[in-house]
N, C-alpha and C positions, 0 to 999 in steps of 0.2 A: 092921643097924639102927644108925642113930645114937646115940656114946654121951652120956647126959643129961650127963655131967661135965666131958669134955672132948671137944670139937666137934671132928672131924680134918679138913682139907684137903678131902674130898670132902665132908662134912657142909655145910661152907661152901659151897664152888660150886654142891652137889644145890640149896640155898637157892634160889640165883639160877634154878637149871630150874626150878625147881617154879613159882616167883610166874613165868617168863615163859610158861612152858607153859599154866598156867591163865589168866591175864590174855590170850590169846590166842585161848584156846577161849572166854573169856566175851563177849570183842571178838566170835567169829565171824570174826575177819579181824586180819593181821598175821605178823610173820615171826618161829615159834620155835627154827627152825633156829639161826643165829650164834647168839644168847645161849646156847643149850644148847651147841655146841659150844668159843665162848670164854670158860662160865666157869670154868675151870682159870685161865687164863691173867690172866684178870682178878682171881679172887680172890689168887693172888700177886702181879700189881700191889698190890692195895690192902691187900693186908693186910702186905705186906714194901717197898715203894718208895715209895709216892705221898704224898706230902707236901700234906695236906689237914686242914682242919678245917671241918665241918659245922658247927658252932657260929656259925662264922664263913668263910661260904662266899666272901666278894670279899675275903677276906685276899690281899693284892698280892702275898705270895713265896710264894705257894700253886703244886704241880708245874699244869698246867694237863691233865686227862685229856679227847680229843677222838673220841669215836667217829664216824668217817668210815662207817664203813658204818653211815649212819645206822638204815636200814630193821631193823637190829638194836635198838631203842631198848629195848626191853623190859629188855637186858641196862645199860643207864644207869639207867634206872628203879629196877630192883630195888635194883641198888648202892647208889642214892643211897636208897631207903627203907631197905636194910637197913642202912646206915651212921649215921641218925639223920639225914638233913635233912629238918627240922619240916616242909617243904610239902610233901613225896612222902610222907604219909599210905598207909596201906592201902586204904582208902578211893579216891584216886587210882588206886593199881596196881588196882583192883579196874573204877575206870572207865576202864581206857586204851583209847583211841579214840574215846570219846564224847566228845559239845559238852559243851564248856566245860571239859574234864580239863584238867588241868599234863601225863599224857602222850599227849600229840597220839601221832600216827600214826610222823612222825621227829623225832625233841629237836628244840625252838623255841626257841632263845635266848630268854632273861624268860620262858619260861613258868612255870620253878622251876628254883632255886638250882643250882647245880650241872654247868647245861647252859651250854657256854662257849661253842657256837657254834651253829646251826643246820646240821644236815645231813641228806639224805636224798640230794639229786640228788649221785652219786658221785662223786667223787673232789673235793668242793668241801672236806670237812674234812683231807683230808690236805693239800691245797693252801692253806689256813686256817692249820693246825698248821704251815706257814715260817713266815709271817706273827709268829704268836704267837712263834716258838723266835727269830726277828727280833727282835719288841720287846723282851724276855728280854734280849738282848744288847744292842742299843741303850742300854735303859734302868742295866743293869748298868758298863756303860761311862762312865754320864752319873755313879750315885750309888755304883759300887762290891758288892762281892762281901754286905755286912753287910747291904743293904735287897732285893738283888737276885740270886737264887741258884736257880732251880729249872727243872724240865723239864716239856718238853712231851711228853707219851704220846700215842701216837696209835693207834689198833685200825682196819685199814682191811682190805678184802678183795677179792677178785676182780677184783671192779666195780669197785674204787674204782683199783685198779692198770691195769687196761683202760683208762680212759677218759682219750684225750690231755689232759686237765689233768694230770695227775700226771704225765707225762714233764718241764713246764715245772717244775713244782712241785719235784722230786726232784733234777732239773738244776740249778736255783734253790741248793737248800741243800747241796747235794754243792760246788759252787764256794763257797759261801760260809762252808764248813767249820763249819754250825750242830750241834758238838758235845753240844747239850744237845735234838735232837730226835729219840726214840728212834719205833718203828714199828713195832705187832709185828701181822704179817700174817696174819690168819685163811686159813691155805692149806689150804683143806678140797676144791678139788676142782668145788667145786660151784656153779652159777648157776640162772637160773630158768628156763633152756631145758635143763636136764640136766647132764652134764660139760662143766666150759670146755674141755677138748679138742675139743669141741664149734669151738670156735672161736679159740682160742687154743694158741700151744704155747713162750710166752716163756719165758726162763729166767729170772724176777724176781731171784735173786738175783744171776747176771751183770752183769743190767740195771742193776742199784744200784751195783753194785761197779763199774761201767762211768762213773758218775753221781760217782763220790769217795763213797759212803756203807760202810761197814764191816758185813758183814752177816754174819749166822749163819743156822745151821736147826735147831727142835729140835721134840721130839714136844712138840704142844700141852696133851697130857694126863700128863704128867711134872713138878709141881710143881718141882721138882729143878733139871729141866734150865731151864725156863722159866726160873728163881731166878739162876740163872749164868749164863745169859745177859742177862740184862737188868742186872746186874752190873758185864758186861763191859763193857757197850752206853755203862753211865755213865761210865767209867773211859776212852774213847775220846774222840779230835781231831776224830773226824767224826761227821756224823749215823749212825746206825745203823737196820737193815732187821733183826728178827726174823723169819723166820720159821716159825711154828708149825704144824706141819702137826698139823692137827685132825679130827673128824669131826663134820660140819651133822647137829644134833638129837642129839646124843649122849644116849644113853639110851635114844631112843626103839627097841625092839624089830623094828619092819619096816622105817618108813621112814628109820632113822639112816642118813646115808649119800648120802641122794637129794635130787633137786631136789624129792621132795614134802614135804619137810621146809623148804625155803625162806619160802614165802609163803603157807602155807593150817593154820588150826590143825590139829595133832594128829588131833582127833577123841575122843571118850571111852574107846575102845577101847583105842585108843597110849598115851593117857595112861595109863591103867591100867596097862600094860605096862611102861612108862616107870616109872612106881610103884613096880611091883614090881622091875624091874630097876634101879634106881638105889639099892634100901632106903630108899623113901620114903613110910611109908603112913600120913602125914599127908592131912588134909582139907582142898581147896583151899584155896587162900591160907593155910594155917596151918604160922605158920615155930614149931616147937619153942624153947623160952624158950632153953634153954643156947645155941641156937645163935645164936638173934636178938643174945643178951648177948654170945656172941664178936664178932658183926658190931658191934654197937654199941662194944666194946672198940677193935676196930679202928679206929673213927671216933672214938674221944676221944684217940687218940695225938699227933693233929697239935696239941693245945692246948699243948702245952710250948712247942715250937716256935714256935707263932704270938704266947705272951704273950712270948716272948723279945727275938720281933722287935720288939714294941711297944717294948721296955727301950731295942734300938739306936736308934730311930728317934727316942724319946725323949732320949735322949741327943747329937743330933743341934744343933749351933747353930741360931738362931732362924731365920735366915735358907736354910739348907736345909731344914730340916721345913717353911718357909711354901710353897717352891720344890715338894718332895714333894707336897706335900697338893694345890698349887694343879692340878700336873700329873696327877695323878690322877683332881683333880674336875671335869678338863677346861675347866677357866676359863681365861678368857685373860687375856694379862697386862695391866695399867692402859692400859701403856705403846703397846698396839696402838691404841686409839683416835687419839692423840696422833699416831703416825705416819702414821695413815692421812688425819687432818685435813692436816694439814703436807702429805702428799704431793697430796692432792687439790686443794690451793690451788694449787701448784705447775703441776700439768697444767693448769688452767683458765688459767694466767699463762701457760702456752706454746704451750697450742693444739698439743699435735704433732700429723703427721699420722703415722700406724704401723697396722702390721698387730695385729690383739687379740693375737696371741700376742705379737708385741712389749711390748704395752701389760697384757699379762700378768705377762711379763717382768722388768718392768720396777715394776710392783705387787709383785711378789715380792719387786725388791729393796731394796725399801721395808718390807716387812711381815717378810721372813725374821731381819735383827739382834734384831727384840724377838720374834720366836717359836719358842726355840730349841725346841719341841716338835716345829716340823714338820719331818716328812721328805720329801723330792722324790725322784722319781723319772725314768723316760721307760723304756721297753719299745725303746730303740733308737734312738731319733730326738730324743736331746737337740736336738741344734741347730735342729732342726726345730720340736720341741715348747716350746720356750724356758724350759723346765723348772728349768735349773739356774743359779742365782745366784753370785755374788761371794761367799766365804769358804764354801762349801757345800763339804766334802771328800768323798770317792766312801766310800762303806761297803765293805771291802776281805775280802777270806777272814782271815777269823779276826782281824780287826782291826774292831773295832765305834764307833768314836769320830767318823768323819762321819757328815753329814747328808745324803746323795745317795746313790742307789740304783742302779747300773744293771741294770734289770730283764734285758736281753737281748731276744731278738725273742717274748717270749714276754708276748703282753698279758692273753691269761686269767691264766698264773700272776701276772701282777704285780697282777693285780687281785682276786684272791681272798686273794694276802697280804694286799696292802693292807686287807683285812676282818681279816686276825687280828690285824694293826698294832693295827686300831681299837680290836677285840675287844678284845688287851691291855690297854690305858689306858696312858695317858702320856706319846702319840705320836699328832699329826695325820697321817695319810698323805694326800702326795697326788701321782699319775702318769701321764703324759702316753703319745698315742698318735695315731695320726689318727683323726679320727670317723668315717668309714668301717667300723677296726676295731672299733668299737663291737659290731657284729655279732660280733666273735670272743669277745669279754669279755663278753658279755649276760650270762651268768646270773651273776656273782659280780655285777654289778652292780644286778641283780633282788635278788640276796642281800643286797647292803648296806641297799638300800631296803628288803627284808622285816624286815631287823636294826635298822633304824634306827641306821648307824652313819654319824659323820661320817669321812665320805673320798670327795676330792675328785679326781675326776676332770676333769684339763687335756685336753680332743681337739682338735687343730690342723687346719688344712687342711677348712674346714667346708662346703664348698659348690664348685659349679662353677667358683669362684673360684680355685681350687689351681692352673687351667689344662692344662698341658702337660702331665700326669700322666693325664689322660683320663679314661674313664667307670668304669674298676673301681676308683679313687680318689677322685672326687667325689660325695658323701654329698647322695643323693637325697630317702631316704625315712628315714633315721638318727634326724634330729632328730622329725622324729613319732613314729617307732617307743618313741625313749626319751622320748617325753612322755608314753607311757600305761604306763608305768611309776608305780603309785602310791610318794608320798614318795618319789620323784627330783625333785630341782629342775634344771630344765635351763636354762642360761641362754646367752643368745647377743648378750652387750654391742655397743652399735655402735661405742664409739670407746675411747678411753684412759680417759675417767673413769668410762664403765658398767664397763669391765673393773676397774677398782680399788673399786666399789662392787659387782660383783659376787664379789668376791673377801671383800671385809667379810663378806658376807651368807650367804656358803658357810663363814666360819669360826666364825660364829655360830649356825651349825644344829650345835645336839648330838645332836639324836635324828634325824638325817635325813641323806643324801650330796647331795652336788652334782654336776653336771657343767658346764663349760665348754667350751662351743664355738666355735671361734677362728679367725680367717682367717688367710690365708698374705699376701694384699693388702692394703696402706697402703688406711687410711679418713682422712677427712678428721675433725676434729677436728666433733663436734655440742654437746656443752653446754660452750659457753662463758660462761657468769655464775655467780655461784658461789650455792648452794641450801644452807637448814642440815640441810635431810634427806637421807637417801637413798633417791631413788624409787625406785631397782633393787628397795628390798625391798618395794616397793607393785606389785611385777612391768611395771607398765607406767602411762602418765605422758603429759601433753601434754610434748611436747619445745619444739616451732613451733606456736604460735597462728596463728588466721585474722588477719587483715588485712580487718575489716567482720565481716558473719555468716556463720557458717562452713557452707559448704555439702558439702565433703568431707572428710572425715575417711582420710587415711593413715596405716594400721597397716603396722608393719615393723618386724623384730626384726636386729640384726647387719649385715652390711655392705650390706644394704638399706634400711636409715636414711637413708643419704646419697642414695640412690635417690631415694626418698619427701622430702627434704627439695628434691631438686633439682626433683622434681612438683610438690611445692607451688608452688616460685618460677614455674615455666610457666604452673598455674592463676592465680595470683594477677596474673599479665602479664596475663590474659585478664580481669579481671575477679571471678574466681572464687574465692570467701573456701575457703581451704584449711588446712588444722589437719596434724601429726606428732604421729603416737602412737609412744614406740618401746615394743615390749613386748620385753622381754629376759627375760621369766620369766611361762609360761602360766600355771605353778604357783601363784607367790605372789599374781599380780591374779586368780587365780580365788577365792582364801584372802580378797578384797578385801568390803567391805559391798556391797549391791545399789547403795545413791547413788555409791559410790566409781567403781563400773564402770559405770555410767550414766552420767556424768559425763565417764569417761573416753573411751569410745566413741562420745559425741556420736550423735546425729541418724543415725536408718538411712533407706532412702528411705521408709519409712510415715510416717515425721516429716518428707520434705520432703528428706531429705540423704541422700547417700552415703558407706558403706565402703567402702574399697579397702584389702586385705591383700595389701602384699609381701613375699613370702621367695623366695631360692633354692631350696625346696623342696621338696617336696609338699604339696596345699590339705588334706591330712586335719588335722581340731586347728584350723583356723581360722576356722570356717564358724559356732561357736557365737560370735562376735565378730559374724560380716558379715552373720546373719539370712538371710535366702531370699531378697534381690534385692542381696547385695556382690557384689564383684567381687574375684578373687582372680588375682596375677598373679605364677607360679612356674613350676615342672616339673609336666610331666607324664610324663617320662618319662625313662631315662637320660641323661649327660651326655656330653661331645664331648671329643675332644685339639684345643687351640688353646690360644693367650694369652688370659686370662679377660676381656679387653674385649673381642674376640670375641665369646667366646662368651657374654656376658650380652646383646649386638645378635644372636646368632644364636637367643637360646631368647626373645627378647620381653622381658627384665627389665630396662626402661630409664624411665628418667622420662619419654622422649617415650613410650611407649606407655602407661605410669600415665594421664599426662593425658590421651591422646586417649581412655582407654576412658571416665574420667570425664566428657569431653565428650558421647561419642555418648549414655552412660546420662543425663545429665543434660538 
């Protein structure tokens, strides 16, 4: 029985079975296996390591706790109610799973306090947790040991070790000697097809040890050992791998032990059993006061700590606390505008002709002096990706004082860091790759736009344009696929000044990520007069007026701008008033008023005029533009190996053929 006086070690973790086991059976649905199994190991995280206050859950030198196997949420849940954060009410644990609860199905980032990331799809929080144990050091590097000092925990299992993100992920931080991201591995044995032998027969701790990670293994259910290990873990130059061998559902009487303890509740029967085998014969959802109060004790400890660091931070000259605060609240600095004016004036005075990723570049090196926030990256293909600027120093193993990343050939991991960058605060990430791989990065990229986190994704080599590299390199169908990505901006400037006003407009979204899409091919210079807005952020814009009344309207995003502006000149030889639309952003001209994009799109043939939509790409995404009688002139299918003037005369994407189709329809 527990004692009313003083709550022991099991009293506390029984806490956490009990609210996930019942909040499971009341869902009908959900996973009480992990939470019954890791909370041992969680209650000696939070009650002996984690450096937290509930009070004040976005305190900035808070340890940062990330459970990766999300599908265990129930065991974050309980935590955070039984530790005193006001939004995970009882009430909540009592509705988890149901519309409209703080605990969804897996932790939601913003749903309630406490939850640092979004995870359920696996291995994205352990791959998160670099990200984060990154910004940690970064930012520690920038303000020093007194504003910036704590860890990332991370609880990941099976699954999350299974799934190739975590090899990048683990690789990632093992070279990068991120000493302060500890990991403690629910090794219980079990998935949701039965025993991972089933399917597996790694030697995780090998594998880490293999990776530069420092690792141990202790019984999960040994307060003790758990306690000195994670001790040790702190006291360590490398990242570190716990792991915990445990048993899924512990407590529960039959099914402890098995994959039917993974995904499907208890049952009343178990639980009862569970009840009685744990010494727990309380009434659903009801946590015994001595014990709640220990939990609750535990959650007031971090307040010393936290009023403390107000003291240094207060203490701090006027001009670092403005510096601190400004970078935290993700504002940018005055000084960015300023340079982005200056540089903008500039390119219209030069007219370059370059490739976007040049004219990226080259924005970059313009915008990086006044934004020592952000950090760059590339997944391997600096040169490529034009990623890396003038005075940018590479971020080095165990040296954290540059601004440049190199990711390695691993673009999921650099892009799910890239989310715990964001996650962190303090730090813009942004990293490069070809668009092509886009496919390999898709779901952390899903993840930012489900996070609403700003980081900016640079993709190079955008279309058939790349050339000689061929058709498993020329990104077909990429650019559609990531435009029904909701809150992803995807942009695809056509020359130098869309790429520097696309750049503006990606560092100015806080609640959203961007992507850039870039050619390897010099474009000709398009807006030469200089504008005092910027249209990139009205997504798309007469670029070329008709010459008379305009009787076609060319839409084209990116290096098919020059396309479309050379059609126009052919129409308008002929007679034929011709208008350029370039749309560089579906997203933000759909965000536009109905007169805005009326306006912009001109006359469809029911009013007498014709659309014509060019891209390199696939016609999916473009058809709500062109109405039921445009005309769309891209791929339909994969791409060729040749030199990309070739091959834009071998797939049809030419201004003589723009014009001639507007001839025959008109």
């Amino acid at each position: 029985m527990p004692s009313a006086a003083t709550p022991s070690h099991s009293d506390l973790a029984n806490a956490i079975r009990a609210l996930a086991m019942d909040a499971v059976q009341k869902a009908n649905s959900g996973h009480p296996g992990m939470p019954m199994g890791m909370a041992d190991v969680a209650t000696v995280l939070f009650e002996r390591f984690l450096k937290f206050d509930p009070a004040r859950p976005d305190w900035p030198d808070r340890d940062r706790f990330i459970l990766s196997a999300g599908h265990g949420s129930m065991l974050l849940y309980a935590l955070l109610h039984l530790t005193g954060y006001a939004d995970m009410t009882l009430d909540e644990i009592k509705n988890f799973r149901q519309l409209g609860a703080r605990t969804a199905g897996h932790p939601e980032y913003g749903h309630a306090a406490g939850i640092e990331t979004t995870t359920g799809p696996l291995g994205q929080g352990i791959a998160n947790a670099v990200g984060f144990a990154l910004g940690e050091r970064l930012m520690n590097a920038r303000f020093g040991d007194a504003l910036v000092d704590h860890y990332t925990y991370v609880i990941a299992g099976d699954g999350c070790l299974m799934e190739g993100i975590s090899h990048e992920a683990i690789s990632l931080a093992g070279h990068l000697k991120l000493n302060k991201l500890i990991v403690l591995f629910d090794d219980n044995g079990i998935s949701i097809d039965g025993p991972t032998s089933l399917s597996v027969s790694d030697d995780q701790l090998a594998r880490f040890k293999a990776s530069g990670w420092a690792v141990a293994a202790v019984d999960g259910h040994d307060p003790e050992a758990v306690a000195k290990a994670i001790a040790a873990a702190k006291r360590s130059d490398r990242p570190s791998l716990i792991a915990c061998k445990t048993v899924i559902g512990f407590g529960a009487p039959k099914k402890a032990g098995t994959s039917g303890v993974h995904g499907s509740p208890l049952g009343p029967d178990e639980i009862a059993g569970a009840r009685e085998k744990l010494g727990w014969p309380h009434a659903p959802f009801e946590i015994p006061a001595a014990i709640l109060a220990a939990w609750r004790a535990i959650g007031t400890k971090g307040a010393a700590a936290s009023a403390a660091w107000d003291k240094v931070l207060a203490g701090l000259n006027a001009a670092e606390q403005k510096e601190w605060q400004r970078r935290l609240a993700g504002v940018l600095p005055a000084e960015l505008d300023t340079a982005i004016a200056a540089y903008k004036a500039k390119l219209i005075a030069d007219k370059p002709k370059w490739a976007t990723r040049k004219s990226s570049q080259m924005a970059l090196e313009a915008i990086n002096p006044v934004l020592p926030e952000a950090i760059g990256g590339s997944a391997d293909l600096t040169g490529s990706n034009n990623t890396k600027t003038a005075g940018l120093e590479p971020v080095k193993p165990g040296t954290f004082g540059g601004r440049y990343i190199y990711y390695g050939v691993r673009e999921h991991g650099m892009a799910a860091a890239m989310n715990g960058l964001a996650l962190h605060g303090g730090v813009i990430p942004y990293g490069g790759t070809f668009l092509v791989f886009s496919d390999y990065c898709r779901p952390s990229i899903r993840l930012s736009a489900l996070m609403r986190q700003r980081v900016i994704y640079v993709m190079t080599h955008d279309s058939i344009g790349l050339g000689e590299d061929g058709p498993t390199h020329q990104p077909v169908e990429q650019v559609a696929a990531l435009r029904a990505i909701p809150h992803l901006l995807v942009f695809r400037p056509g020359d130098a000044v869309e790429s520097l006003e696309a750049w503006e407009v990606a560092l100015k979204q806080k609640d959203r990520p961007s992507l850039l899409c870039l050619t390897r091919q010099d474009l000709p210079a398009q807006r030469v007069t200089e504008r005092a807005d910027n249209p990139v952020a009205r997504g798309a814009y007469e670029l070329h007026a008709a010459e008379g009344p305009a009787k076609v309207t060319l839409l084209a995003s990116g290096s098919e701008v020059a396309i479309a502006a050379a059609a126009r000149d052919l129409l308008q030889a002929k007679g034929i008033g011709a208008r350029v639309v370039s749309v560089p952003c579906m997203e933000l001209f759909d965000e536009q008023d109905a007169a805005y994009r009326k306006q912009v799109l001109g006359p469809g043939q029911e009013q007498g005029g014709l659309r014509i939509a060019i891209e390199a790409g696939i016609r999916q995404g473009w058809d709500k533009y062109l109405g039921d009688n445009g005309i769309f002139i891209g791929m339909s299918d994969f791409g060729a190996s040749g030199p990309y003037e070739q091959l834009y005369k071998h797939f049809g994407i030419t201004a003589e053929a723009a014009a001639e189709a507007a001839l025959k329809a008109l």
